[in-house]
Structures are given as structure tokens and as C-alpha cells.
Backbone as JSON Lines, residues from 0, in Angstrom:
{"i":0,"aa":"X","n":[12.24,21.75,24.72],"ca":[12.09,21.83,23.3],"c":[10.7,21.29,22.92]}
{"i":1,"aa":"X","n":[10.01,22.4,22.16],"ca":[9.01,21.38,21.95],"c":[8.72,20.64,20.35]}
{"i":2,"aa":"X","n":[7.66,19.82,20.51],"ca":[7.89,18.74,19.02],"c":[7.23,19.81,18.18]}
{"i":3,"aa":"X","n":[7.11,19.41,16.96],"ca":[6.78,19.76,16.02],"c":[5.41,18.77,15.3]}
{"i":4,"aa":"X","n":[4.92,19.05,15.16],"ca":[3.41,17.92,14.72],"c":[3.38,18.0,13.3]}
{"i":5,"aa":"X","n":[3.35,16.79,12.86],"ca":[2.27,17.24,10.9],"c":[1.5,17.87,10.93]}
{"i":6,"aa":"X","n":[1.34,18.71,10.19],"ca":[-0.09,19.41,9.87],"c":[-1.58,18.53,9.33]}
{"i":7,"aa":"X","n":[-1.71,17.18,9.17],"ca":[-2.21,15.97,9.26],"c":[-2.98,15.75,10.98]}
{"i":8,"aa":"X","n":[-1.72,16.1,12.0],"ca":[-2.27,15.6,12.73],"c":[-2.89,16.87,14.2]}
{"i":9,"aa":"X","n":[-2.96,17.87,13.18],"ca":[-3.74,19.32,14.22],"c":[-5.21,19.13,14.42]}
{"i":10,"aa":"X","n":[-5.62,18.3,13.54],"ca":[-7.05,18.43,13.72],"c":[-7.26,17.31,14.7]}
{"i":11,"aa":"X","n":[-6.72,16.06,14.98],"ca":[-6.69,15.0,15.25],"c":[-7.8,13.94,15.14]}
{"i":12,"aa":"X","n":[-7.92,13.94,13.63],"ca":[-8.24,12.97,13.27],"c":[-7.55,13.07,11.53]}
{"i":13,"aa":"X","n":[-7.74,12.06,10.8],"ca":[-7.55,12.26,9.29],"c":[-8.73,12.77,8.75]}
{"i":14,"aa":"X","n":[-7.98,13.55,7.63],"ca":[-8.83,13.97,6.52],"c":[-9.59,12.65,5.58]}
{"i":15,"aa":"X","n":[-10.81,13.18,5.03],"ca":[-10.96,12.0,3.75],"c":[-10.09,12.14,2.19]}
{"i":16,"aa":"X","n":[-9.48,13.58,2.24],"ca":[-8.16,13.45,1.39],"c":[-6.8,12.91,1.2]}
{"i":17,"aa":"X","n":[-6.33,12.35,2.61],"ca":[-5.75,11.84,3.37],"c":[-6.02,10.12,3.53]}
{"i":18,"aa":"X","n":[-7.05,10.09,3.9],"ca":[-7.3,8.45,3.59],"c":[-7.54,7.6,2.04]}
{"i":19,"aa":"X","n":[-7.62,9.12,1.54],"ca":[-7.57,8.46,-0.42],"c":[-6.33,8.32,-0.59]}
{"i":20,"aa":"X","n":[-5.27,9.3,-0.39],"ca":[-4.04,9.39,-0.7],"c":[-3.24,8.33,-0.01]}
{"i":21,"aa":"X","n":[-3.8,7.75,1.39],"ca":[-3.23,6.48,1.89],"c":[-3.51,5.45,0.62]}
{"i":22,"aa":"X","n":[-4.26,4.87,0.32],"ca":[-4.93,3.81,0.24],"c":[-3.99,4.14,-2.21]}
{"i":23,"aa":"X","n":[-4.12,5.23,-2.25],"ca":[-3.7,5.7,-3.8],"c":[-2.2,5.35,-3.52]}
{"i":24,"aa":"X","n":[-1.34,6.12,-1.85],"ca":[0.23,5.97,-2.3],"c":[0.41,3.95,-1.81]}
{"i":25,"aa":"X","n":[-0.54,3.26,-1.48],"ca":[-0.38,1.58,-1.0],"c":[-0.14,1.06,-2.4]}
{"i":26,"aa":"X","n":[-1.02,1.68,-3.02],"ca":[-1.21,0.74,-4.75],"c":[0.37,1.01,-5.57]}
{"i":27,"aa":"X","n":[1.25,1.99,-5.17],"ca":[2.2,2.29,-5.75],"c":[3.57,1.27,-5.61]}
{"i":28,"aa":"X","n":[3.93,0.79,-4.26],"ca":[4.89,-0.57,-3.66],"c":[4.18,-1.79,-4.82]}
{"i":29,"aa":"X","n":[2.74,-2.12,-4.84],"ca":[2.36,-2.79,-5.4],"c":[2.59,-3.14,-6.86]}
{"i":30,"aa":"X","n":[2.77,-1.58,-7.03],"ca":[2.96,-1.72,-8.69],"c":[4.09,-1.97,-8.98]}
{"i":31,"aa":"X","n":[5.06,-1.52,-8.65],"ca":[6.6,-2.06,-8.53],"c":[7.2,-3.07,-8.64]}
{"i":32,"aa":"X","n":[6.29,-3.7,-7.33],"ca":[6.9,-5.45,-7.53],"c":[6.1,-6.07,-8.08]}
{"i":33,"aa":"X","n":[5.34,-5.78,-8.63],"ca":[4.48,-6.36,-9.82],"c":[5.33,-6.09,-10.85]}
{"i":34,"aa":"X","n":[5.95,-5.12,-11.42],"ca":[6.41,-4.42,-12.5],"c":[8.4,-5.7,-12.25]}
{"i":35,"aa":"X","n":[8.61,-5.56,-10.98],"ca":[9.56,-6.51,-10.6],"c":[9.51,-8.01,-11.02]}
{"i":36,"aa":"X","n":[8.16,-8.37,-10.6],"ca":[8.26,-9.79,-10.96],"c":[7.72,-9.93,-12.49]}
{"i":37,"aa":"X","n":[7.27,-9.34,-13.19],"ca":[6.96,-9.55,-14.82],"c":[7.84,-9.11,-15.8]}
{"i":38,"aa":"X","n":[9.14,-8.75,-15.08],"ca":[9.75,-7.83,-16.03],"c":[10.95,-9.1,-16.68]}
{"i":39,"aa":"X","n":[11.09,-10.01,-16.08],"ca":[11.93,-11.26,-16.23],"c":[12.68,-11.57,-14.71]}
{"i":40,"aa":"X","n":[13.99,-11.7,-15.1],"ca":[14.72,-12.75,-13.52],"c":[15.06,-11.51,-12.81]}
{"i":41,"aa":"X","n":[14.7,-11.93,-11.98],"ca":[15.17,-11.24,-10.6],"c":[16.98,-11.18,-10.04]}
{"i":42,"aa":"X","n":[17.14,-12.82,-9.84],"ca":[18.27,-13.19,-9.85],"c":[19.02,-14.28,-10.91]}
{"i":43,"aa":"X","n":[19.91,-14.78,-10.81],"ca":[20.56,-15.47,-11.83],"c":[20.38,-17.06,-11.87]}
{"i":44,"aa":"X","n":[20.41,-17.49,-10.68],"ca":[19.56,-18.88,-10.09],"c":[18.44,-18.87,-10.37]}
{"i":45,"aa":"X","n":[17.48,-20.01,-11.11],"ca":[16.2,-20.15,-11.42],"c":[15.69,-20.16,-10.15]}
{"i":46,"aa":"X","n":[16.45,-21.03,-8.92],"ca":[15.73,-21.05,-7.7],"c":[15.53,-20.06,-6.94]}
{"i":47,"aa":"X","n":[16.26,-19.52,-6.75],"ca":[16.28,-18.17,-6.06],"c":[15.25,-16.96,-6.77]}
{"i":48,"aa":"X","n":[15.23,-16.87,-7.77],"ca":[14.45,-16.01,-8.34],"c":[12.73,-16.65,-8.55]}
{"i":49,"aa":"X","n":[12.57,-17.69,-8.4],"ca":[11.42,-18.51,-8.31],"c":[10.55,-18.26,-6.82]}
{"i":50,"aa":"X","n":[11.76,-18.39,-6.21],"ca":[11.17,-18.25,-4.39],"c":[11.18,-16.5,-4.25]}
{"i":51,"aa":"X","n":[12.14,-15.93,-4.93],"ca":[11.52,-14.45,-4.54],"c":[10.6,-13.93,-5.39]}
{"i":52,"aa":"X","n":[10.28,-14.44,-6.92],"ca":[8.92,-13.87,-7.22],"c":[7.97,-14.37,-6.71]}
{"i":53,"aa":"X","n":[7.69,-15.51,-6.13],"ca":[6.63,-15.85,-5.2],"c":[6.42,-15.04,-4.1]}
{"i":54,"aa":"X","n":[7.9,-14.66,-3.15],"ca":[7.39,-13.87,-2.04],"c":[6.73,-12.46,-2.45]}
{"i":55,"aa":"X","n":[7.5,-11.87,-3.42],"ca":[6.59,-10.46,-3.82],"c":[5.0,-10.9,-4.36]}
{"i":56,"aa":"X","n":[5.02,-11.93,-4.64],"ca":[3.27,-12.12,-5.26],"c":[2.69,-12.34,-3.94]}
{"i":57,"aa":"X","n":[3.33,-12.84,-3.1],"ca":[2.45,-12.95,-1.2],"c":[2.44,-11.39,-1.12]}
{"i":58,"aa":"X","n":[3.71,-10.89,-0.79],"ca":[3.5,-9.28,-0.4],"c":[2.72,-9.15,-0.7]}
{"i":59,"aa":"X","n":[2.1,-9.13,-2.28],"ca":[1.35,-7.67,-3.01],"c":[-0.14,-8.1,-2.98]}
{"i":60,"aa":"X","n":[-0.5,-9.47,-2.66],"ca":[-1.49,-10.36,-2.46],"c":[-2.2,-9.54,-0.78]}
{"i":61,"aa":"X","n":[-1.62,-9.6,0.19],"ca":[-1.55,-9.22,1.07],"c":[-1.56,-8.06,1.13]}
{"i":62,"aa":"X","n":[-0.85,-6.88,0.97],"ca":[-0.76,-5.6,0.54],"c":[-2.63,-4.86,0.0]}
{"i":63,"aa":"X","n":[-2.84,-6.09,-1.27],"ca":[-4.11,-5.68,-1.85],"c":[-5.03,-6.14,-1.09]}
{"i":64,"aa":"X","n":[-5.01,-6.85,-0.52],"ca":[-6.19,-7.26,0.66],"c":[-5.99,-6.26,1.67]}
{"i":65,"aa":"X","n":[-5.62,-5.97,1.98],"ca":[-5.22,-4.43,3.4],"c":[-5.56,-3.41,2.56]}
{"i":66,"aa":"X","n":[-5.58,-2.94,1.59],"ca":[-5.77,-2.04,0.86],"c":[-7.25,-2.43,0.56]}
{"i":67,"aa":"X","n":[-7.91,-3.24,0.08],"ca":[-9.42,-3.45,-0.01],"c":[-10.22,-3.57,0.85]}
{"i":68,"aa":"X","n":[-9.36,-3.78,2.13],"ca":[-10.43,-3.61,3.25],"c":[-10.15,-2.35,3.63]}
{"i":69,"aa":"X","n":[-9.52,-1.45,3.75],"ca":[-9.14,-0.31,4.27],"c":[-10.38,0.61,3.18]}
{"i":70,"aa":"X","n":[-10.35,0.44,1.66],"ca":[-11.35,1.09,0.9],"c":[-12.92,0.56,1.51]}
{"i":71,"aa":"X","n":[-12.82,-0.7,1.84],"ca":[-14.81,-0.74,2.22],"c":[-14.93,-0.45,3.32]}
{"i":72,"aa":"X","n":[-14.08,-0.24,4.26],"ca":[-14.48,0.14,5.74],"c":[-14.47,1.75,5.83]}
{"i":73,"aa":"X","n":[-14.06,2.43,4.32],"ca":[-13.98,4.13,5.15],"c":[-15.48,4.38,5.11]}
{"i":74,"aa":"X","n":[-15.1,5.47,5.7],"ca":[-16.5,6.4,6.23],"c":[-16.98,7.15,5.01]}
{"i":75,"aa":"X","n":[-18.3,6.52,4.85],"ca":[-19.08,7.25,4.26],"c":[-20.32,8.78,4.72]}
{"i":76,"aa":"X","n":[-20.05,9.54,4.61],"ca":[-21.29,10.54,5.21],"c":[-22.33,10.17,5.12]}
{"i":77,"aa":"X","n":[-23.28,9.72,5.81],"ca":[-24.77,9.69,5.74],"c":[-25.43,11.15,4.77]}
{"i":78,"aa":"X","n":[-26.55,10.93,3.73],"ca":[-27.09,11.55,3.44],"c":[-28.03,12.28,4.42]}
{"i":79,"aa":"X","n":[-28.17,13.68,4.28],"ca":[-28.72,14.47,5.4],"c":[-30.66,14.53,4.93]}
């Protein structure tokens, strides 16, 4: 049987439409639990909901740093 490939990965390498759309669908998890932790309690315990809006502010802290280095390291074309 044979596999089946993405059409992503025939050329074998990524597109630069492809590495926008990475880096555009990262910001979206982000917005969420951002939209999660500002929206009020999470849970019903002050404590519990204290320690998990902190962990989503690490996630998305983290998340946006992988995402900002992933934007300054792509490839730019040299002017010809």
C-alpha cells in the first residue's frame, strides 16, 4: 500500500505561503487563552483559577516567543 503525502510536502521543502500561514494559524491558540483568561473565572476556586490563568499566560508567553523567533529567522530573498 502506498502512503499518501500532503501536497505541502511534494516539493520538499515549505512554501513562503505556508510558513505565513504557520506562524498566522500559532497566533490563533494564543488568542483564545488570552480571550480565556480575560474573560473572568475559569474555575470556581479563586485558587485554582489563579494557578491556571497563570499557566495559560506561561503558555501564550512562550507560544509568542516561538512565534517571534520563527518570524525573524524566515528567509528573506536576497535582492537580485
Amino acid at each position: 500500500m502506498e502512503e499518501v503525502a500532503p501536497p505541502w510536502c511534494w516539493k520538499g521543502r515549505w512554501s513562503p505561503v505556508l510558513r505565513r500561514l504557520e506562524i498566522a494559524l500559532g497566533l490563533l491558540p494564543c488568542g483564545a487563552m488570552f480571550w480565556t483568561v480575560a474573560g473572568g473565572p475559569i474555575f470556581m476556586t479563586p485558587g485554582s483559577d489563579r494557578v491556571t490563568k497563570l499557566l495559560f499566560v506561561l503558555i501564550i508567553v512562550f507560544a509568542l516567543v516561538d512565534l517571534g523567533v520563527r518570524w525573524l529567522r524566515r528567509v528573506r530573498p536576497a535582492p537580485s
